[in-house]
C-alpha positions as CSV (number, residue, x, y, z in Angstrom):
1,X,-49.9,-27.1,-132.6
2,X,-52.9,-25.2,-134.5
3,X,-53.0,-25.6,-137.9
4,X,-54.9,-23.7,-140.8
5,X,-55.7,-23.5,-144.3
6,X,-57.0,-21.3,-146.6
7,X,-58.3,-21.3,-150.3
8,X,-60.6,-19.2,-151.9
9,X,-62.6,-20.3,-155.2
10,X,-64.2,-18.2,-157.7
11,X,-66.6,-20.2,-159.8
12,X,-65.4,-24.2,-159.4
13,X,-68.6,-25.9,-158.9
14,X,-67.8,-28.5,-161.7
15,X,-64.7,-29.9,-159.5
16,X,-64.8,-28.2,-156.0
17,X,-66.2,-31.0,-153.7
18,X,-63.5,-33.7,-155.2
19,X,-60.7,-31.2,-154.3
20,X,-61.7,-30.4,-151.0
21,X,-62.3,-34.0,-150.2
22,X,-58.8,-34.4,-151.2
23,X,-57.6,-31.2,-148.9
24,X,-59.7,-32.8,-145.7
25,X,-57.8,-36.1,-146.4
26,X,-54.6,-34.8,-146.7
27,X,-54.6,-32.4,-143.5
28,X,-57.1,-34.1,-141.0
29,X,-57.5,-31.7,-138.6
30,X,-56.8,-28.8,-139.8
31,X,-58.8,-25.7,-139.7
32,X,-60.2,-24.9,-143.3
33,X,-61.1,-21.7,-144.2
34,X,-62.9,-21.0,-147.6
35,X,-63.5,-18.0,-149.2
36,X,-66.3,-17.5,-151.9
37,X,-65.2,-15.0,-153.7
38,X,-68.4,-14.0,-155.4
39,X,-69.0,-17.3,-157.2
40,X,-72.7,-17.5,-158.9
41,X,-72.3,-21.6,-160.2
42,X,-73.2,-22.9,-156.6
43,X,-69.7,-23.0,-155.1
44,X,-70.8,-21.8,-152.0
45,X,-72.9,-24.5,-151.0
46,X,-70.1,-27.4,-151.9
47,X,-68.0,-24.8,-149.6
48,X,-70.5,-24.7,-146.9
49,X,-70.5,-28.7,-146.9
50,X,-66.4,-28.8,-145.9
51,X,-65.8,-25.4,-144.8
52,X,-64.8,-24.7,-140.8
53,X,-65.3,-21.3,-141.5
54,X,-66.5,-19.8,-144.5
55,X,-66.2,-16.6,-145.8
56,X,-67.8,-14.3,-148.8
57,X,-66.1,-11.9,-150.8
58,X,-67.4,-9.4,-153.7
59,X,-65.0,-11.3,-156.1
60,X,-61.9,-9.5,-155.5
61,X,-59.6,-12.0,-156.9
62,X,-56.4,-13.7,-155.2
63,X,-55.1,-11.7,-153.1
64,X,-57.5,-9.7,-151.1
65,X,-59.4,-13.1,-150.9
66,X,-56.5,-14.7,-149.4
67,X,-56.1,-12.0,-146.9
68,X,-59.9,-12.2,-145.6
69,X,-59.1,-15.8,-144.8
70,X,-55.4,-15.4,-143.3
71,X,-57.1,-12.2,-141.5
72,X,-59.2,-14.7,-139.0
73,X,-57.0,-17.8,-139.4
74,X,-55.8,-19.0,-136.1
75,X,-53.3,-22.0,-136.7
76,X,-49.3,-21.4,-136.0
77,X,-49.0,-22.2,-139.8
78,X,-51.6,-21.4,-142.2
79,X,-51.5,-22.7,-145.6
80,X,-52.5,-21.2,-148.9
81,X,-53.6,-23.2,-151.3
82,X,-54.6,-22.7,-155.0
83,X,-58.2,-23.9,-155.8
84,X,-56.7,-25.8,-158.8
85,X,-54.0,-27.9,-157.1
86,X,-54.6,-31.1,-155.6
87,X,-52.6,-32.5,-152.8
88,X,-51.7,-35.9,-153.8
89,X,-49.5,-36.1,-149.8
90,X,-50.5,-37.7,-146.9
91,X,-49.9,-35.6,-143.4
92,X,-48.2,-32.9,-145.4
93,X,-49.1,-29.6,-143.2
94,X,-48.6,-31.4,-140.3
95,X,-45.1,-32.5,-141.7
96,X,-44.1,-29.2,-143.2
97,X,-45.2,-27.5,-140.2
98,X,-43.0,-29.8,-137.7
99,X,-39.9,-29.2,-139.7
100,X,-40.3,-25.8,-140.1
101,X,-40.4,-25.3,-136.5
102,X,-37.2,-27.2,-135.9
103,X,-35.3,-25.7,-138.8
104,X,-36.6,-21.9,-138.1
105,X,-38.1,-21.9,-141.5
106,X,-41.4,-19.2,-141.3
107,X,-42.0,-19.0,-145.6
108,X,-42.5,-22.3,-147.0
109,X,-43.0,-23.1,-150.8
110,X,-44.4,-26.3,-152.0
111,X,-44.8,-26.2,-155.7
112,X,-41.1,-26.8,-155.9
113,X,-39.5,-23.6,-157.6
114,X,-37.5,-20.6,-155.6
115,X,-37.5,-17.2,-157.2
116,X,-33.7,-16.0,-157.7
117,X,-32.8,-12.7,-160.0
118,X,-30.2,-11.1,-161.9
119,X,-29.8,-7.3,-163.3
120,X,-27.1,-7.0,-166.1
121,X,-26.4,-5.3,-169.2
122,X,-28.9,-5.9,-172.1
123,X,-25.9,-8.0,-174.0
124,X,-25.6,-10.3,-170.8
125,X,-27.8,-13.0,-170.6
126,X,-27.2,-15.5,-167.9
127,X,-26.3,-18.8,-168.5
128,X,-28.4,-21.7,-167.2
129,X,-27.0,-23.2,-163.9
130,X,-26.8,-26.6,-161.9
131,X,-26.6,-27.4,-158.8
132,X,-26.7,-30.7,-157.6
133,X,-26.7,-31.2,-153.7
134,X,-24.6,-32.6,-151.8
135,X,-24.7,-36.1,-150.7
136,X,-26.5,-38.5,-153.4
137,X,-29.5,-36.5,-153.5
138,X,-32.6,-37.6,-154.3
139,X,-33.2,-34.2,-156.8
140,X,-30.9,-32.1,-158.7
141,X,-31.8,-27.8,-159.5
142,X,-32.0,-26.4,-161.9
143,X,-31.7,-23.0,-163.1
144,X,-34.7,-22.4,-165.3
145,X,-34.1,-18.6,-166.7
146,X,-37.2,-16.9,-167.9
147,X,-37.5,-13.9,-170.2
148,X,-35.8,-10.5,-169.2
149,X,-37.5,-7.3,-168.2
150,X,-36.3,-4.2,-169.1
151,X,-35.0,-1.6,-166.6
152,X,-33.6,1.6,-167.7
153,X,-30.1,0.0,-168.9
154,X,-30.0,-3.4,-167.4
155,X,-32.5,-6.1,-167.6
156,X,-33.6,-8.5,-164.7
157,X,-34.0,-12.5,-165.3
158,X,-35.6,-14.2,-162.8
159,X,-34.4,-17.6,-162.4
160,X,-36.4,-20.6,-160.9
161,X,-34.4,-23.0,-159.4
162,X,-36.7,-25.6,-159.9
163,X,-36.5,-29.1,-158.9
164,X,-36.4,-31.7,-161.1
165,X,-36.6,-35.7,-160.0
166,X,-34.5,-38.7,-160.3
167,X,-35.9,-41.7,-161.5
168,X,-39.5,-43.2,-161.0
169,X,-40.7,-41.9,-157.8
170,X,-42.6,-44.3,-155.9
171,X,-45.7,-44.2,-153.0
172,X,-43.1,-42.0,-151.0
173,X,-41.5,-38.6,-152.3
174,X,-37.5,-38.1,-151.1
175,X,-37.1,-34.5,-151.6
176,X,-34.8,-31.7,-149.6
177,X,-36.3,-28.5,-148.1
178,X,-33.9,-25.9,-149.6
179,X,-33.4,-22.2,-148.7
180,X,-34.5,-19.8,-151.5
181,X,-35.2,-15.3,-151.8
182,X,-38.4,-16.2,-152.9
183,X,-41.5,-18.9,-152.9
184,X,-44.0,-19.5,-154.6
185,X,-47.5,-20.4,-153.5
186,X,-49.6,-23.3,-153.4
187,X,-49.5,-24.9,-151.0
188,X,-47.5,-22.1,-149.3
189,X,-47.2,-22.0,-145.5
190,X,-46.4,-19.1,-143.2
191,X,-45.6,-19.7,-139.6
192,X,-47.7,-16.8,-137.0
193,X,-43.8,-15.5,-135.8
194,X,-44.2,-14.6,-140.1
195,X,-47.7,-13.5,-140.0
196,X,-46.9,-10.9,-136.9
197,X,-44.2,-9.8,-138.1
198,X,-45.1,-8.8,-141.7
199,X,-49.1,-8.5,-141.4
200,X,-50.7,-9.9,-144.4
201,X,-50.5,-9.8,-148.3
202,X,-49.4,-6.6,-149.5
203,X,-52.9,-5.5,-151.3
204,X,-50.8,-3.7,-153.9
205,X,-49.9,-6.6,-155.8
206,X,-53.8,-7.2,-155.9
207,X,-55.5,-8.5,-158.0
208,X,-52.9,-11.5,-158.4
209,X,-49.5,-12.1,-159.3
210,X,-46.3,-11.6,-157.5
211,X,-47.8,-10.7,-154.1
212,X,-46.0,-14.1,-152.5
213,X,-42.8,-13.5,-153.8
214,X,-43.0,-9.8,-152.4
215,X,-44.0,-11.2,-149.2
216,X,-40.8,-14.1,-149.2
217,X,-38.3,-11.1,-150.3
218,X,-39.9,-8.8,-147.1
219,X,-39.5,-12.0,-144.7
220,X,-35.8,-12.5,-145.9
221,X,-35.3,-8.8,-145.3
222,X,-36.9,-9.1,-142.0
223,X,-34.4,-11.9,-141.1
224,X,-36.6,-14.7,-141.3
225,X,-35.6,-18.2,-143.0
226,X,-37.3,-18.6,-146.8
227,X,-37.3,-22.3,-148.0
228,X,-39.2,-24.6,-150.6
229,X,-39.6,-28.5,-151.0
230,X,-42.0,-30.3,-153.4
231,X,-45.0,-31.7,-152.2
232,X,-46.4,-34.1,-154.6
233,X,-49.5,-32.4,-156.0
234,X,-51.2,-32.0,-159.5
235,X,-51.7,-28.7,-160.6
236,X,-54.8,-27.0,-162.9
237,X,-57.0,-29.8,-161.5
238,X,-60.1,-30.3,-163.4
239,X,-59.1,-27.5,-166.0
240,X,-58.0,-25.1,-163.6
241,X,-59.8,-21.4,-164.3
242,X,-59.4,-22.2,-168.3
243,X,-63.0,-22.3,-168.3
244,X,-63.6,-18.5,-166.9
245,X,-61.1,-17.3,-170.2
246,X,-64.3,-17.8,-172.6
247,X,-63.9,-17.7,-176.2
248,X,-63.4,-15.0,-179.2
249,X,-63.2,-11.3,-177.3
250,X,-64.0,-12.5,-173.6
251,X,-61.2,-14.8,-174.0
252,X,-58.7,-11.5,-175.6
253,X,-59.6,-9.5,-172.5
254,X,-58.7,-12.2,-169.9
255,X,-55.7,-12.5,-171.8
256,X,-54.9,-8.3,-171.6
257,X,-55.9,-8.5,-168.5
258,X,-53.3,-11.1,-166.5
259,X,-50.6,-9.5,-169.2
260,X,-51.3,-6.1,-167.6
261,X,-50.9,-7.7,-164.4
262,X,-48.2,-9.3,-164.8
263,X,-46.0,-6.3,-166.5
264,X,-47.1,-3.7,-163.4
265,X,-46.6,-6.2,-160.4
266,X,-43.0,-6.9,-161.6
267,X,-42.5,-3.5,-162.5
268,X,-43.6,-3.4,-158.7
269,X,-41.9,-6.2,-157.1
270,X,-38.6,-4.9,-159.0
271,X,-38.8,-1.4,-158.0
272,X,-38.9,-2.8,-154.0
273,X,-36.4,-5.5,-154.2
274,X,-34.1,-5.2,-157.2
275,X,-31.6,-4.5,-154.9
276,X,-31.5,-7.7,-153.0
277,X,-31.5,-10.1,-156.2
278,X,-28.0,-11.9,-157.2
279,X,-26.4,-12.9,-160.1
280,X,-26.6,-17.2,-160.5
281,X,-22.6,-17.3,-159.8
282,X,-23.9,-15.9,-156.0
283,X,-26.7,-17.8,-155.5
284,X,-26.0,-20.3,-152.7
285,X,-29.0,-23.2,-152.4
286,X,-28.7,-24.7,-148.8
287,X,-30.4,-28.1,-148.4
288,X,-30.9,-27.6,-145.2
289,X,-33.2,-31.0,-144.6
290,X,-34.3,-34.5,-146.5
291,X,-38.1,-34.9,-146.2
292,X,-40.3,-37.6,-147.2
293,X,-43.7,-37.0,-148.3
294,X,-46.2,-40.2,-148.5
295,X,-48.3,-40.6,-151.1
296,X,-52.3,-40.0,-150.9
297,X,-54.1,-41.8,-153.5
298,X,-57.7,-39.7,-154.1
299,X,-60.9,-41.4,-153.2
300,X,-62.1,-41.2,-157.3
301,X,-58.7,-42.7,-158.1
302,X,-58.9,-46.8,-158.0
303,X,-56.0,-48.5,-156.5
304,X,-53.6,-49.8,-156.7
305,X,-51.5,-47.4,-157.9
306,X,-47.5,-48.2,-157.5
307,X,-45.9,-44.5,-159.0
308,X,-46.7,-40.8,-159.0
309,X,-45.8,-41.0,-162.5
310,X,-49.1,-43.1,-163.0
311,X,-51.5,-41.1,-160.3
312,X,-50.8,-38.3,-162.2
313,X,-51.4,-39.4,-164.9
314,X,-54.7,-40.7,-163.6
315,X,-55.2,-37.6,-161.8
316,X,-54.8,-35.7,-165.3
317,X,-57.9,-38.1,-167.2
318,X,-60.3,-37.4,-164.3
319,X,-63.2,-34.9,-165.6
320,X,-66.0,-32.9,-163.8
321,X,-68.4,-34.6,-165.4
322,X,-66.8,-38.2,-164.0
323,X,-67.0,-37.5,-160.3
């Protein structure tokens, strides 16, 4: 089984070769595709140094850059990871990829939230909702509800069924794989069946934002199996793009700009597929597996190191400047 992964960077000198150590570790063999996406710092060459195939983009942003790398990647499940998130699991793609074949599952979200939504009267806000699985489980969900947006005379929530722990979690990570409407990226996996059936991102959505829920709600349309797990990770790694916001009016326009993004590509995403979200007392998560996820301590991380509580933690002190 061929597997592939892609991540594109703009601008992450100060932390890129510790992250992609990290991604080698955590997927040995796997195909890695990088995609410079008009970086000036020097990211290139620390791509050059890890990449299997690199790639070089006008700095396009997130989600024409993902499609130039899932446009030539050749694995039966490619991955797309965030260049702020580092995998803190052992054999995960490898894992993920192996259940997903047996269970039929062909959209795979690994951050741990599933995108759910609701459309009632502006007096109606939905109340928060539990579910806890079935069979001592090692995670409840929860409904998280985020802030309405307006359409016409009804509003839509969406609601992240989000995953939330039990107790200290220890060197391995219990978690289910549970279905969902949507996923969220990073690391997000599509099988090839996925990938020829619905062709790549939908450049619409581009620059960023909403572009792999779109994609979940086409593959459940298209009668293929959506799911999400949690695969221990830290997100916003050594700052994350804070760094790109600048200060005083550079800073205002980042700001303008994402908020822009945001409103159109739900305005977007709503106008496609408002009428295939549900109300919470409809939604039906299905654990449909129990997966365990080892634990991969980061070469910059001493051990020993007993809890993912306490490599996060760890995970969170490291700086650019450190490594």
């Amino acid at each position: 089984m061929r597997l592939s992964i892609v991540l594109s960077a703009h601008n992450k000198a100060h932390y890129l070769d510790v992250l992609l150590r990290q991604l080698r570790r955590s997927a040995p063999g796997a195909e890695l595709i990088l995609v410079d996406d008009g970086s000036t710092d020097g990211t290139r060459a620390i791509m050059e140094r890890h990449a299997d195939r690199l790639l070089v983009t006008g700095d396009v942003w997130e989600v024409r850059a993902n499609n130039a790398g899932l446009a030539v990647a050749g694995g039966d499940y490619v991955a797309v990871v965030q260049d702020d998130d580092l995998i803190l699991a052992a054999n995960w793609l490898a894992g993920c990829a192996s259940f997903m074949g047996a269970l039929g599952i062909d959209v795979l979200g690994g951050r741990g939230t599933g995108g759910y939504g609701v459309r009632c009267r502006p007096d109606e806000v939905p109340a928060a909702k539990r579910w806890e699985a079935a069979g001592a489980p090692p995670e409840r969900l929860v409904n998280v509800v985020d802030g309405p947006v307006a359409d016409g005379d009804q509003r839509l929530f969406l609601l992240n069924l989000t995953k939330i722990f039990k107790g200290d979690v220890g060197r391995t990570l219990h978690t289910h794989v549970t279905t969902c409407d949507m996923a969220v990226r990073s690391p997000w996996i599509l099988s090839r069946r996925a990938l020829d059936r619905l062709g790549l991102l939908d450049e619409a959505y581009a620059p960023l934002m909403y572009d792999d829920m779109d994609y979940g709600m086409r593959a459940r349309a298209a009668g293929l199996t959506v799911a999400f797990t949690m695969i221990p990770q830290f997100g916003r790694f050594g700052g994350g793009s804070a760094h790109l916001y600048g200060e005083g009016d550079v800073s205002d326009r980042r700001r303008g700009f994402f908020a822009e993004a945001t409103r159109r590509n739900f305005a977007r995403l709503l106008g496609r597929h408002g009428h295939a979200f549900q109300a919470p007392d409809r939604v039906a998560a299905v654990n449909l597996a129990t997966v365990a996820f080892p634990v991969l301590v980061p070469d910059f991380v001493p051990e020993p190191v007993d809890r993912l509580r306490d490599l996060l933690a760890r995970a969170a002190a490291w700086r650019p400047d450190a490594g």
